[in-house]
N, C-alpha and C positions, 0 to 999 in steps of 0.2 A: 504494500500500500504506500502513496505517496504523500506528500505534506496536503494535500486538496483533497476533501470529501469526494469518495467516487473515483478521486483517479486509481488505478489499481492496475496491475499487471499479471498473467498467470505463465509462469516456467517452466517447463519437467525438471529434474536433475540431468535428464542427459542435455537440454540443450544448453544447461545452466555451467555443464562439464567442455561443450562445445565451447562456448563462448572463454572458459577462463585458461582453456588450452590454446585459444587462437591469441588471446592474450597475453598466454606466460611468452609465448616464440617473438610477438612485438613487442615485450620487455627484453630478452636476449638479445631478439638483434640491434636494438638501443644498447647493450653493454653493461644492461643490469643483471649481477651478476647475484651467487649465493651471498648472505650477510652484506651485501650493499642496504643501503638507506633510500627511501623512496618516500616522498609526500605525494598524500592525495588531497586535492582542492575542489571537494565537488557535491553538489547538496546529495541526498537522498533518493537517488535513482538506482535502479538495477545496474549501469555503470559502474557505480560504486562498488558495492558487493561484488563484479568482478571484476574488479581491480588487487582490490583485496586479496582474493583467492590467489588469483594468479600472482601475486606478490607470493604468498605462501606457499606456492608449489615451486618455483625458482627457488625457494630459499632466501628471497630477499625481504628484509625487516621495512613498514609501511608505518608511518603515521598518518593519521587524517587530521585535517583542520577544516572544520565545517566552512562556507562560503558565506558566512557573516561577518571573517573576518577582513579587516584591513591587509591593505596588499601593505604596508609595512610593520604588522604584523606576524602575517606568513613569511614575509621575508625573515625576519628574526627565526619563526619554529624550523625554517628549510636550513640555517647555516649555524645556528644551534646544536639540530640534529643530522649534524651533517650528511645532508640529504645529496644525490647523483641526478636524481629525477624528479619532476613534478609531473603529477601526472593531473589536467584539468578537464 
């Protein structure tokens, strides 16, 4: 479900396993490797969750920062945690 009454989306796991595998290989070939650092900047859509995943199947450690925040904000969490990638 999304932040809006009614909006909603339905998944299976496999296409949920498609998606997070088509996304670990365009984290790879970006150079995001096992135990690199990745931020995600991006409200509550099914993007989200896999990004996530396919973070976690490479191996690579993710933080989120919701999209409330100030871009110099995020800037501070992404070289803080010294982040490779933003993923938006």
């Amino acid at each position: 479900e999304g932040n809006e009454p009614g909006d909603s989306m339905k998944i299976t796991y496999s296409e949920l396993l498609h998606k997070v595998c088509q996304f670990a290989n365009v984290l790879r070939s970006q150079g995001v490797k096992k135990e690199d650092r990745v931020s995600i900047y991006m409200p509550m859509i099914l993007e989200l969750v896999v990004a996530m995943l396919a973070c976690a199947r490479i191996g690579a450690l993710h933080t989120i920062v919701f999209a409330g925040f100030s871009a110099d904000s995020l800037c501070e969490r992404i070289i803080d945690g010294g982040c490779c990638l933003l993923i938006t």
